[in-house]
Backbone as JSON, one array per atom type, in Angstrom:
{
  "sequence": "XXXXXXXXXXXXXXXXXXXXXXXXXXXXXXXXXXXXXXXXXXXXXXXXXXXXXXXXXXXXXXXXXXXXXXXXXXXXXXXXXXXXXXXXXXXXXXXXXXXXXXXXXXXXXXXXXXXXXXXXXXXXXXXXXXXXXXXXXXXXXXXXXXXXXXXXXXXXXXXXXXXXXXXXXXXXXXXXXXXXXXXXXXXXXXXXXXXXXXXXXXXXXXXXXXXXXXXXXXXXXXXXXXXXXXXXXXXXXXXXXXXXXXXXXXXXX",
  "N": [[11.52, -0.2, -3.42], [8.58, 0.8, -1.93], [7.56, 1.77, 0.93], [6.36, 3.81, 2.49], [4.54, 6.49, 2.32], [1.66, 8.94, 1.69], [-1.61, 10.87, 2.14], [-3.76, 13.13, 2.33], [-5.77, 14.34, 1.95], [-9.65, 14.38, 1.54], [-12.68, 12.75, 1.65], [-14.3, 13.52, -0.61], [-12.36, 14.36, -2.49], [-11.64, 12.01, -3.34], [-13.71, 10.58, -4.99], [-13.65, 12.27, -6.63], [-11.65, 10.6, -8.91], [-12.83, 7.93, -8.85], [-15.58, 7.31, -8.04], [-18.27, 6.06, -7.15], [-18.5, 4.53, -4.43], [-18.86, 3.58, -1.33], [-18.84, 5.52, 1.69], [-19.17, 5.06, 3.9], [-19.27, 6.08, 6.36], [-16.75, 6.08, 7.41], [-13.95, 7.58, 9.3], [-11.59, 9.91, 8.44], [-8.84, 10.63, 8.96], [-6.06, 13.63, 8.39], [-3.18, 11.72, 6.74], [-0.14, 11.76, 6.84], [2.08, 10.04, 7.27], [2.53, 7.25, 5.81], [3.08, 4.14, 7.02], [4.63, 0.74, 6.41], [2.02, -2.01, 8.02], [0.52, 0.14, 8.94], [-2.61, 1.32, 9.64], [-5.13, 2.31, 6.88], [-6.55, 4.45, 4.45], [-8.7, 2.31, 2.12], [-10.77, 2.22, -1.09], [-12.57, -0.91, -1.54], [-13.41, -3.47, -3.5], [-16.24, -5.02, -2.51], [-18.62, -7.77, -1.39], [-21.08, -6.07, -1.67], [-20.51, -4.25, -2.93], [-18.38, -1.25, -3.99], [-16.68, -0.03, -1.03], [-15.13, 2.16, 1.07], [-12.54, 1.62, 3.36], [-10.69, 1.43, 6.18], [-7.89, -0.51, 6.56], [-5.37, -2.46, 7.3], [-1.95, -2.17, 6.64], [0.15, -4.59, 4.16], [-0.05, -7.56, 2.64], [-0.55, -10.67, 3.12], [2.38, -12.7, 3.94], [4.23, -15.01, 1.41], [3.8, -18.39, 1.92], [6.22, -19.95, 1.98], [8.76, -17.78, 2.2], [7.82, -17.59, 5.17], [8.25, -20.46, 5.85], [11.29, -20.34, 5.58], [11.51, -18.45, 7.64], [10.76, -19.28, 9.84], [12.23, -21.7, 9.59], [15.23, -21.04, 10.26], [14.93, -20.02, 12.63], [14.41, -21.84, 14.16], [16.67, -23.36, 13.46], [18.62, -21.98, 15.35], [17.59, -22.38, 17.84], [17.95, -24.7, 18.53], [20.69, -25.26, 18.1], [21.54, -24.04, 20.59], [20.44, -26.24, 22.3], [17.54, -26.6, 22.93], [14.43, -27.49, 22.79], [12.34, -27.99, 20.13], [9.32, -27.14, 19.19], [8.03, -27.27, 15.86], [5.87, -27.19, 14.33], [4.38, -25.58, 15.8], [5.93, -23.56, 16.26], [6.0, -22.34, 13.41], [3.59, -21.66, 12.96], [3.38, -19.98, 14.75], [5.05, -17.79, 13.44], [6.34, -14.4, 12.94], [4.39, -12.43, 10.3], [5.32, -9.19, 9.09], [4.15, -8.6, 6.83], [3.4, -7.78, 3.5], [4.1, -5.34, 1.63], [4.75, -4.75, -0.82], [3.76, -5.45, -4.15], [4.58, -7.42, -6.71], [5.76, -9.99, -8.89], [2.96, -10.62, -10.38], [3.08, -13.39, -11.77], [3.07, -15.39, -9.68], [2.27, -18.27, -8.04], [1.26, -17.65, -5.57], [0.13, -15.06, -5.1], [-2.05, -14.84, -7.61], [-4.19, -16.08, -6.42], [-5.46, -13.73, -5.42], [-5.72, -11.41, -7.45], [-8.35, -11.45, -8.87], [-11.07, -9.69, -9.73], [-12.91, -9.3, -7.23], [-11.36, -9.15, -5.33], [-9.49, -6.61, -5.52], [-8.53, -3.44, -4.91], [-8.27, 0.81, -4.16], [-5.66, 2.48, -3.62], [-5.44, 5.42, -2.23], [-3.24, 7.8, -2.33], [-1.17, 11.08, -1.83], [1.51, 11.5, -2.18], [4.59, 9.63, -2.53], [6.79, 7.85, -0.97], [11.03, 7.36, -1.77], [14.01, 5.88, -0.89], [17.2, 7.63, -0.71], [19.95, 9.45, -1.69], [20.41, 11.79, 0.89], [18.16, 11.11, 2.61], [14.85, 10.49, 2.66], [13.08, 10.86, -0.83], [10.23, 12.99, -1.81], [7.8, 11.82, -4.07], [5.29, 13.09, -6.14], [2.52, 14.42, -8.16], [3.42, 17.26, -8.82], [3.66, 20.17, -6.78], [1.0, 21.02, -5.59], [0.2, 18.18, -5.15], [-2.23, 16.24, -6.15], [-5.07, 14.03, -5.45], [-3.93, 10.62, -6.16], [-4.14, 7.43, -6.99], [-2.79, 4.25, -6.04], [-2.96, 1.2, -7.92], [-4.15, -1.55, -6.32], [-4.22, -4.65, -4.34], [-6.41, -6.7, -1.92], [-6.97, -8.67, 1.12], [-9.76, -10.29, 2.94], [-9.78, -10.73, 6.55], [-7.82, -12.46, 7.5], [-6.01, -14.54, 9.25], [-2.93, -14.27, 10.81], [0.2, -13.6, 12.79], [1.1, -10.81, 13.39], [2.88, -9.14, 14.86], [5.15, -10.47, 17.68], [4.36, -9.49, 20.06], [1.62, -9.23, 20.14], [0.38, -11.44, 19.5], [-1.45, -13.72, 17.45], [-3.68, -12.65, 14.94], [-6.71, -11.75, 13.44], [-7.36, -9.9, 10.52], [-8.29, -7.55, 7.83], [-6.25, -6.9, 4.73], [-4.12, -5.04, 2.81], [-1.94, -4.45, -0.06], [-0.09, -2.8, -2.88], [0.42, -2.93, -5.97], [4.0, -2.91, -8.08], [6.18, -1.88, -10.52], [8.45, -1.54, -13.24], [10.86, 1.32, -12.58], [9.7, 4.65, -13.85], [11.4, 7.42, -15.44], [12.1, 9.09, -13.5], [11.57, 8.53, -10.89], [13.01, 6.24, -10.9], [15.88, 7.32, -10.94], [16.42, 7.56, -8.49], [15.57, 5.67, -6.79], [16.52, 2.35, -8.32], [15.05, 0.04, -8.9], [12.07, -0.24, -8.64], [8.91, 1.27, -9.12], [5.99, 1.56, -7.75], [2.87, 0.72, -9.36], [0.56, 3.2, -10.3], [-2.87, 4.81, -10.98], [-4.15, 7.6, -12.67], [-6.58, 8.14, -13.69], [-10.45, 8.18, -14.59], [-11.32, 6.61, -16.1], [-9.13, 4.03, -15.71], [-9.66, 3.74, -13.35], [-11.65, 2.61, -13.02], [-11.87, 0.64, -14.95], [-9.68, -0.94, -13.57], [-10.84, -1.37, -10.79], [-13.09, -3.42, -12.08], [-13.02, -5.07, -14.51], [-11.79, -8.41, -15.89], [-8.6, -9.88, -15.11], [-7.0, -10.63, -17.27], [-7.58, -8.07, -19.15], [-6.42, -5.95, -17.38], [-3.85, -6.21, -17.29], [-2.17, -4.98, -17.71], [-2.09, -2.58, -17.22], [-0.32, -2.64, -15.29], [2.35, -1.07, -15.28], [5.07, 1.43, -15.85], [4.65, 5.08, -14.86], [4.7, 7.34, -17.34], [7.5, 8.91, -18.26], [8.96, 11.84, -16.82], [6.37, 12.34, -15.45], [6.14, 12.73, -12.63], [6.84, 14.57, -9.97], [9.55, 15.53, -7.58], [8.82, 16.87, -4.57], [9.29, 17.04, -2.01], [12.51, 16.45, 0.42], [14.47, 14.3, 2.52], [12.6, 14.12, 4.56], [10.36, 12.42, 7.17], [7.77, 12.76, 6.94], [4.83, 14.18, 5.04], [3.57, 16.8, 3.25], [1.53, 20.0, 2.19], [2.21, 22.84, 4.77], [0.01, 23.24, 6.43], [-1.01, 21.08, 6.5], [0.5, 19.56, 7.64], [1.0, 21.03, 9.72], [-1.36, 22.13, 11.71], [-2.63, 23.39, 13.7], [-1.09, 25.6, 13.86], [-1.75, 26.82, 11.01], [-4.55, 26.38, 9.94], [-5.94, 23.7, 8.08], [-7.6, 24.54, 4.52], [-11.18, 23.82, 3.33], [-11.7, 22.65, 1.41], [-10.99, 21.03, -1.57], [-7.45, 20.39, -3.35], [-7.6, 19.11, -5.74]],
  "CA": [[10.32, -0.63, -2.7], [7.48, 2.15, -1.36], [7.05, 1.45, 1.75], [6.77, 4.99, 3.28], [3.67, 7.18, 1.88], [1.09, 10.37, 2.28], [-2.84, 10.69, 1.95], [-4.45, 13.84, 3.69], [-7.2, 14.58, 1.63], [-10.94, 13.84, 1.89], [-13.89, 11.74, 0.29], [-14.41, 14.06, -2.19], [-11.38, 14.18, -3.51], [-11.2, 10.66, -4.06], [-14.63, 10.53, -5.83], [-13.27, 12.81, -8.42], [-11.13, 9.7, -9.63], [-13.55, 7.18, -8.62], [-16.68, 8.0, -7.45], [-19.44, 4.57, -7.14], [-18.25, 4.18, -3.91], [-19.98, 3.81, 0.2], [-18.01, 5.7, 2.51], [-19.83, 4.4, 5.22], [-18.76, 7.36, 7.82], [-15.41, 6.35, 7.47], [-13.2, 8.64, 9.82], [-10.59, 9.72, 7.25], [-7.75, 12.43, 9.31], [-4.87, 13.51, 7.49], [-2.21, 10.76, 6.86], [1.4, 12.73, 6.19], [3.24, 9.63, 6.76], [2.01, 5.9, 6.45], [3.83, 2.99, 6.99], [3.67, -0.85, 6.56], [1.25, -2.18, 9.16], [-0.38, 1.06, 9.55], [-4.24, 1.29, 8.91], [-5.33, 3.67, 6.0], [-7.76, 3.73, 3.83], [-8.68, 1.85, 0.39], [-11.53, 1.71, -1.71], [-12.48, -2.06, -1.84], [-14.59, -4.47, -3.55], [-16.85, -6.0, -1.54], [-20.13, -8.03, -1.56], [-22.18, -5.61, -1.76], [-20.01, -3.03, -4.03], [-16.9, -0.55, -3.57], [-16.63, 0.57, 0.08], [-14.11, 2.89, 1.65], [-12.15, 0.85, 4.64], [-9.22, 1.73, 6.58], [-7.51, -1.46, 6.32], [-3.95, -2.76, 7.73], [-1.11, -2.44, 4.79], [0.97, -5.42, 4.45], [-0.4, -8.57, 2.89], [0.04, -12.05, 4.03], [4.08, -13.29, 3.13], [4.07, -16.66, 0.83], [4.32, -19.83, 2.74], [8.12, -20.35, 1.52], [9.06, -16.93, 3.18], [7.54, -17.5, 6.42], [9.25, -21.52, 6.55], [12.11, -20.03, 5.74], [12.42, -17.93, 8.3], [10.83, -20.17, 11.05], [13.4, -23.03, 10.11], [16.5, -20.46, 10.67], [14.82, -19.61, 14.39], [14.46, -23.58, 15.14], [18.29, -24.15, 13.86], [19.34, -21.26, 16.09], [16.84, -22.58, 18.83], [18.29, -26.18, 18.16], [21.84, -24.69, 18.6], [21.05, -24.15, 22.08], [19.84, -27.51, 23.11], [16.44, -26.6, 22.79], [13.72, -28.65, 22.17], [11.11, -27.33, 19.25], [8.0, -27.81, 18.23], [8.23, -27.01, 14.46], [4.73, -27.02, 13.77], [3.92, -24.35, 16.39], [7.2, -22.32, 15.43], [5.67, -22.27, 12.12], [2.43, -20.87, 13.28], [3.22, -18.19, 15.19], [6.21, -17.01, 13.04], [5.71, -13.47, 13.0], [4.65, -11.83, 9.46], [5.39, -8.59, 9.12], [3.42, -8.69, 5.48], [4.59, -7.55, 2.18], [3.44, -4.12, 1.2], [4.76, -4.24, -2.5], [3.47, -6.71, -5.06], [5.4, -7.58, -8.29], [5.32, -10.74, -9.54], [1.71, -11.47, -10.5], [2.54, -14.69, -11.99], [3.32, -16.25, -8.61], [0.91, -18.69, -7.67], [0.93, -16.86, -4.35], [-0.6, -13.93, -5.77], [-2.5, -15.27, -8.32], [-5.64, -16.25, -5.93], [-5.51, -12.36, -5.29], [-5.51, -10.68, -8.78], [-9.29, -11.54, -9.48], [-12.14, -8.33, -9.59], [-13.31, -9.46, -6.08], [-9.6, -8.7, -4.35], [-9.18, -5.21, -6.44], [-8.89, -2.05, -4.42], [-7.79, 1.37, -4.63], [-5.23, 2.6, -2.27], [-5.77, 6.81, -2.68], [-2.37, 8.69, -1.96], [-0.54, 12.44, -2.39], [2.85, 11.54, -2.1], [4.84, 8.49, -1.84], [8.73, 8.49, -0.93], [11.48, 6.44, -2.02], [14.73, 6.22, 0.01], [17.8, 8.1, -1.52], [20.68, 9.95, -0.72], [19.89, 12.76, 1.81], [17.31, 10.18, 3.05], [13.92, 10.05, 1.87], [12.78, 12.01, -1.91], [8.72, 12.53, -2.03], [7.02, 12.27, -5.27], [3.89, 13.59, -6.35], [2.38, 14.83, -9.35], [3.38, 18.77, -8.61], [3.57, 20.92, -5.73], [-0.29, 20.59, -5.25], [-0.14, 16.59, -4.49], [-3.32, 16.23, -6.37], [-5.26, 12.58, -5.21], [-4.03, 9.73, -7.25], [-4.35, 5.51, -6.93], [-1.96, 2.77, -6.57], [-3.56, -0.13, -7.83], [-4.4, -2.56, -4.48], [-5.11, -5.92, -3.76], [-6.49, -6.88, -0.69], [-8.05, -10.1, 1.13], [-10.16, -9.96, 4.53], [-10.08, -11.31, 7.78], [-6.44, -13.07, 7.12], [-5.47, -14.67, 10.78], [-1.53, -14.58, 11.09], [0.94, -13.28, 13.77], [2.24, -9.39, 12.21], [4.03, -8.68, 15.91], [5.04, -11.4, 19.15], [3.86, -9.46, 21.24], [-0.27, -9.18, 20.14], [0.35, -12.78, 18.93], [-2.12, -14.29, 16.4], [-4.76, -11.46, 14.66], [-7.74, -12.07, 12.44], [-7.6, -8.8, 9.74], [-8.33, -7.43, 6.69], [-4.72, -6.22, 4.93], [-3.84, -4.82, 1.69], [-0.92, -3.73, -0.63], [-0.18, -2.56, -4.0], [1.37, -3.24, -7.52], [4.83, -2.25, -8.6], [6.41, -2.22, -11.42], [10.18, -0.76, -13.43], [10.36, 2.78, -12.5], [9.94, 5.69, -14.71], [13.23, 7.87, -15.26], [12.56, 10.8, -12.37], [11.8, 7.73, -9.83], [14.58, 5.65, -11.17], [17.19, 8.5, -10.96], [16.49, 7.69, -6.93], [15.24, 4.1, -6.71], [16.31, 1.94, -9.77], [14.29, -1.09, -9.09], [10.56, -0.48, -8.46], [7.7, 2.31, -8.22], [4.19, 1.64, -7.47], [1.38, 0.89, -10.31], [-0.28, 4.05, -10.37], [-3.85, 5.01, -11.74], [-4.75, 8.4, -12.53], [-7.86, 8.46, -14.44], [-11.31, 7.59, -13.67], [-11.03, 5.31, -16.82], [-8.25, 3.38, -15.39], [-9.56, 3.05, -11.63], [-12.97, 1.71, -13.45], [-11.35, -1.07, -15.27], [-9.2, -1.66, -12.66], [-12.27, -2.27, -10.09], [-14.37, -4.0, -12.9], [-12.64, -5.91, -15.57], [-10.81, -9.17, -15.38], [-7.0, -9.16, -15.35], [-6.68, -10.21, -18.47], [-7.51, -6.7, -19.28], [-5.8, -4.76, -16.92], [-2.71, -6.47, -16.56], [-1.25, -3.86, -19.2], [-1.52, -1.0, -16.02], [1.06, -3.17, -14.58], [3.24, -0.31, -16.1], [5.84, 3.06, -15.46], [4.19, 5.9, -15.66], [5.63, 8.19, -18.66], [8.92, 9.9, -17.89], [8.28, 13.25, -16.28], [5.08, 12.59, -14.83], [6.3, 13.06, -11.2], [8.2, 15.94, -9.38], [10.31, 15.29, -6.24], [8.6, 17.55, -3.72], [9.92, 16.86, -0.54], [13.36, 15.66, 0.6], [15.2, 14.34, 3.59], [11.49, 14.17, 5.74], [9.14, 11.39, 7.58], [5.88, 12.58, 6.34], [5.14, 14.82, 3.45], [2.39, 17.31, 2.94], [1.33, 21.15, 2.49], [2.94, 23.25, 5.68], [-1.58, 23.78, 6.85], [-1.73, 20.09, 7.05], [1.35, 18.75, 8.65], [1.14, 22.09, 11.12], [-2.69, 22.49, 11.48], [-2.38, 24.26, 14.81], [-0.66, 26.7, 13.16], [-2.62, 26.99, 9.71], [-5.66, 25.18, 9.62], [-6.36, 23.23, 6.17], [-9.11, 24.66, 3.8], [-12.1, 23.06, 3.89], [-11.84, 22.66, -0.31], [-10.32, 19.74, -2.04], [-7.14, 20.98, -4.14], [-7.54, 18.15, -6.93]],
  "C": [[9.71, 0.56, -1.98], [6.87, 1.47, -0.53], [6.75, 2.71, 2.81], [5.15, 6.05, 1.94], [2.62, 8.17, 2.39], [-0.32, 9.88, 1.78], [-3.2, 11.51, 3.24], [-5.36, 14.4, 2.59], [-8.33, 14.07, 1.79], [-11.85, 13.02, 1.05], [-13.67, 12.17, -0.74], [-13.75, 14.39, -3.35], [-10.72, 12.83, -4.17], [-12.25, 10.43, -4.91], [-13.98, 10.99, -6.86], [-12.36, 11.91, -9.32], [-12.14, 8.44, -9.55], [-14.62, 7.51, -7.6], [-17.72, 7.33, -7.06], [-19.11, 4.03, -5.86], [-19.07, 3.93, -2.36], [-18.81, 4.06, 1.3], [-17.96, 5.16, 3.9], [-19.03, 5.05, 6.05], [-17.63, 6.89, 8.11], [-14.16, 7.79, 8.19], [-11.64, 8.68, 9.35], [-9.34, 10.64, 7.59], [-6.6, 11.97, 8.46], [-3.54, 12.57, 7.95], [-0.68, 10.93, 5.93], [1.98, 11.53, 6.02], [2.62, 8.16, 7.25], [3.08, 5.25, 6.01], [3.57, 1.39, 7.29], [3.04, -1.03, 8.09], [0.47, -1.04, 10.24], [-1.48, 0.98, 9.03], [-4.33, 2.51, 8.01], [-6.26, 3.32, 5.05], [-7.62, 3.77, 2.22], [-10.14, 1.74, 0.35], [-11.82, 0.23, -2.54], [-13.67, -2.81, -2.37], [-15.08, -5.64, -2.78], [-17.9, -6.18, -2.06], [-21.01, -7.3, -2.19], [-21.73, -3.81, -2.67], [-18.91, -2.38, -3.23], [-17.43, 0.05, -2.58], [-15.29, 1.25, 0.25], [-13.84, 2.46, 3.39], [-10.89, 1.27, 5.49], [-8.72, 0.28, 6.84], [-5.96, -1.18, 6.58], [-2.83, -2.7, 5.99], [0.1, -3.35, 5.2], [0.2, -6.81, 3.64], [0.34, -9.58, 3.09], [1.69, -12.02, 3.29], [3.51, -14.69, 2.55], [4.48, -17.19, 1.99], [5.81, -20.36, 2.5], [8.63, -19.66, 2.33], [9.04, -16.91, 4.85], [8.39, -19.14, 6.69], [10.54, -21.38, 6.58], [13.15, -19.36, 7.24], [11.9, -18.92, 9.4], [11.93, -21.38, 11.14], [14.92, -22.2, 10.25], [16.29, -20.42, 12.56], [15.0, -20.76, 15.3], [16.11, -23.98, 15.26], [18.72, -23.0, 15.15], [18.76, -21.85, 17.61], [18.03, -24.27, 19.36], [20.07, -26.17, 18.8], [21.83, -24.46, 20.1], [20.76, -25.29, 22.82], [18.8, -27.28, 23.75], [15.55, -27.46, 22.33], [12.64, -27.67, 21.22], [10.18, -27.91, 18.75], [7.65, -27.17, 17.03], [7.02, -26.23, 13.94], [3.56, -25.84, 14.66], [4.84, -23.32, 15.97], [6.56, -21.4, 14.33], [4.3, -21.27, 12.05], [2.33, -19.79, 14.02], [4.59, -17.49, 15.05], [5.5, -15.52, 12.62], [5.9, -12.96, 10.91], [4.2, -10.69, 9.45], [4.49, -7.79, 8.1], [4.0, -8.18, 4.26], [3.36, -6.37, 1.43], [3.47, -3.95, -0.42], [4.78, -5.37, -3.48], [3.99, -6.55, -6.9], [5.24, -8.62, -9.08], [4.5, -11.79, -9.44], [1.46, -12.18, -10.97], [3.02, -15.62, -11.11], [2.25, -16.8, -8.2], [0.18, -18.24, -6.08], [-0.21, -15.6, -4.19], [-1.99, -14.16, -6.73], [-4.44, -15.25, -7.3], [-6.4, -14.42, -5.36], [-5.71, -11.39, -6.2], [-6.97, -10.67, -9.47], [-10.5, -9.85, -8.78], [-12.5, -7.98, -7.98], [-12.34, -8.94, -4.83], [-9.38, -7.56, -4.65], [-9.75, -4.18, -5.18], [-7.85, -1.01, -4.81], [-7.29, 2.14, -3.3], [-4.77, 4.46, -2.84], [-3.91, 7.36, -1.67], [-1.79, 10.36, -2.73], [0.45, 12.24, -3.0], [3.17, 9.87, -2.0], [6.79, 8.56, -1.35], [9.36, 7.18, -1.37], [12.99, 6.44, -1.3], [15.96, 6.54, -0.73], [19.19, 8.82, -1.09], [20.04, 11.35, -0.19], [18.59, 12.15, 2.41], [16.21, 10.51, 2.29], [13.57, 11.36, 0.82], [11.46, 11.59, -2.06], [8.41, 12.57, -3.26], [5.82, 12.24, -5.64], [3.56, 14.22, -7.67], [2.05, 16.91, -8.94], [3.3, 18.97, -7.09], [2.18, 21.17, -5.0], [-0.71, 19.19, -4.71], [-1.51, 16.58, -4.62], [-3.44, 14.56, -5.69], [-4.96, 11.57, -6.23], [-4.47, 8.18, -6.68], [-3.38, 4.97, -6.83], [-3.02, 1.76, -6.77], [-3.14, -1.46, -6.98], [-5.12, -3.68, -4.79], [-5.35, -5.98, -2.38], [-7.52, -8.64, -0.26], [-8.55, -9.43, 3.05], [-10.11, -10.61, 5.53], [-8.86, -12.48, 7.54], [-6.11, -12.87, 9.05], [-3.72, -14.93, 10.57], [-0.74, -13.66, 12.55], [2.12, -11.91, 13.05], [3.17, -9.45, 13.41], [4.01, -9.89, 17.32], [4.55, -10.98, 19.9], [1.93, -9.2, 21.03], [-0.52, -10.48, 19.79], [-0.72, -13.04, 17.91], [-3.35, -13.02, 16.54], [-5.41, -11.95, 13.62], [-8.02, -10.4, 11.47], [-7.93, -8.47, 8.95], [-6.46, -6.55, 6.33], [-4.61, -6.09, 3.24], [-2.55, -4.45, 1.43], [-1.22, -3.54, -2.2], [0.56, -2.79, -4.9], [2.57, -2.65, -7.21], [5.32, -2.63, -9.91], [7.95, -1.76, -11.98], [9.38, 0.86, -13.27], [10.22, 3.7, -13.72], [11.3, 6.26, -14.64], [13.32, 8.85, -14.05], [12.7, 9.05, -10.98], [13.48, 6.64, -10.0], [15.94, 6.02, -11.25], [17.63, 7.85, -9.29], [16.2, 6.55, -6.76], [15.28, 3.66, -8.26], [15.15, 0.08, -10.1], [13.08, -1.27, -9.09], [10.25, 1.03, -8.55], [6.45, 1.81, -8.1], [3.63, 1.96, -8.96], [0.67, 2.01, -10.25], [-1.13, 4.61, -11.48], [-4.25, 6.47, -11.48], [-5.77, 9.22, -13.7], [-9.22, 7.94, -14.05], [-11.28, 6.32, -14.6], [-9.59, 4.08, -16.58], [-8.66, 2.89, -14.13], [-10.64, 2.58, -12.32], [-12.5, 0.53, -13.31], [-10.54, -1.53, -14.3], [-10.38, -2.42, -11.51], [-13.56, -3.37, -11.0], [-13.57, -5.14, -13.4], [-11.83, -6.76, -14.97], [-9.28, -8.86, -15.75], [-6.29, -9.25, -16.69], [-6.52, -8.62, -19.19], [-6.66, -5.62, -18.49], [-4.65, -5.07, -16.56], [-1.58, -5.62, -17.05], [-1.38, -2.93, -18.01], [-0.87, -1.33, -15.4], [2.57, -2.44, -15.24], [4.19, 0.96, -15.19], [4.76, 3.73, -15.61], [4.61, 6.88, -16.75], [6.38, 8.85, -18.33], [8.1, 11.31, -17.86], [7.0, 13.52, -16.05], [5.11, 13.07, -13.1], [7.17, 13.94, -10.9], [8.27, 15.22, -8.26], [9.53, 16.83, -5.15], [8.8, 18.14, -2.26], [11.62, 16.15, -0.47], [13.07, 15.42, 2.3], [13.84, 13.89, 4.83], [10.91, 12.85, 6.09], [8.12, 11.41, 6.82], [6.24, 13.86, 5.26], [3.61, 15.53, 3.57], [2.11, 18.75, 2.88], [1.31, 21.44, 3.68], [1.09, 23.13, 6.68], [-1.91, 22.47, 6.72], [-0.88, 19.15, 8.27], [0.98, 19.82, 10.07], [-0.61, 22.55, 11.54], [-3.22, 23.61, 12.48], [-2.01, 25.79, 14.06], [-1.52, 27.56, 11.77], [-3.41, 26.24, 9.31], [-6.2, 24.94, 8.1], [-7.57, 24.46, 5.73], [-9.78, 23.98, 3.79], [-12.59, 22.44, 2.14], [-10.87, 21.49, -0.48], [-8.97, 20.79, -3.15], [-7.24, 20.1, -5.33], [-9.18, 17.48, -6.77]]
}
């Protein structure tokens, strides 16, 4: 599961994979090390065409997941000689959200998988957890911009933490799928859907799923290098240290 990821490049380097987009002055600083329920930004279809949003990552949990866990908190509550009200329990059980999406023939998912829900969630790096703790992978020592393919829905009211209680958001996550062999050396159960062509992020933002449910794929053995170990965040030494070596002002991909 990739729940741990990078993204410090700019607009323009996401155009060069997808480019039809409205940044709408989006304030985009470098993001070495995101994590669920952090904001970051996706290219999303909306109304009025693909925008660039910083958006919460996590979407909603199924309704099974969340009674699940609210009816463990009531027996433990219940255990106590507590009195509960079930049907509030239930409503402000906290979800944390579910960053990595797999199986898209859950009817959970399903209302999510159409053109209108489709975004593109732009990263360098992503990590996977391993021995010597976390291994980054990226396509080379450059961490050119690539895609996970993203769903997202908007303005989703649930309860992510007890203590901000009930939130009205927008919240996305992304595909996974079986790993390739470099990711699967280090995680054998999942990597992230990833798109890196402009003909692939098209149809992904355009076409129905019939069509694109085939990028629900690995990518081809030895497409990724391990770039980083052991770290939090992940990124050329002039972006994590900027103080020190301030970025270029150039896109490297």
């Amino acid at each position: 599961m990739c729940n741990l990821y990078s993204h410090t490049r700019n607009v323009e380097a996401i155009r060069k994979l997808f480019a039809k987009f409205d940044s709408g002055g989006v304030n985009m600083p470098p993001q070495p090390g995101i994590y669920p329920d952090y904001a970051a930004p996706i290219v999303r279809n909306e109304d009025g065409g693909p925008r660039l949003a910083m958006t919460r990552w996590g979407m909603p949990s199924s309704k099974k997941a969340l009674l699940e866990a609210a009816t463990k908190r009531a027996d433990k509550l219940r255990a106590k000689n507590k009195e509960v009200d079930f049907d509030w329990l239930l409503r402000m059980e906290p979800d944390g959200g579910t960053t990595n999406v797999r199986n898209t023939s859950s009817s959970h998912w399903k209302r999510w998988l159409g053109v209108e829900s489709r975004c593109l969630v732009p990263f360098n790096s992503f990590a996977e957890p391993g021995p010597g703790g976390n291994h980054w992978f990226a396509f080379g020592e450059e961490r050119p911009t690539a895609f996970f393919a993203g769903i997202w829905c908007p303005q989703w009211t649930s309860v992510r933490k007890i203590k901000t209680g009930e939130e009205t958001i927008d919240l996305y996550a992304f595909l996974t799928t079986e790993p390739n062999a470099e990711v699967g050396a280090i995680h054998p159960k999942a990597m992230p859907v990833i798109l890196t062509t402009p003909e692939e992020c098209e149809a992904w933002m355009t076409a129905p799923w019939e069509q694109v449910r085939a990028l629900q794929r690995p990518l081809p053995d030895g497409s990724l290098d391990i770039v980083a170990r052991g770290v939090k965040q992940d990124g050329p030494s002039e972006e994590l240290f900027p103080a020190v070596a301030p970025p270029a002002q150039g896109d490297l991909f």
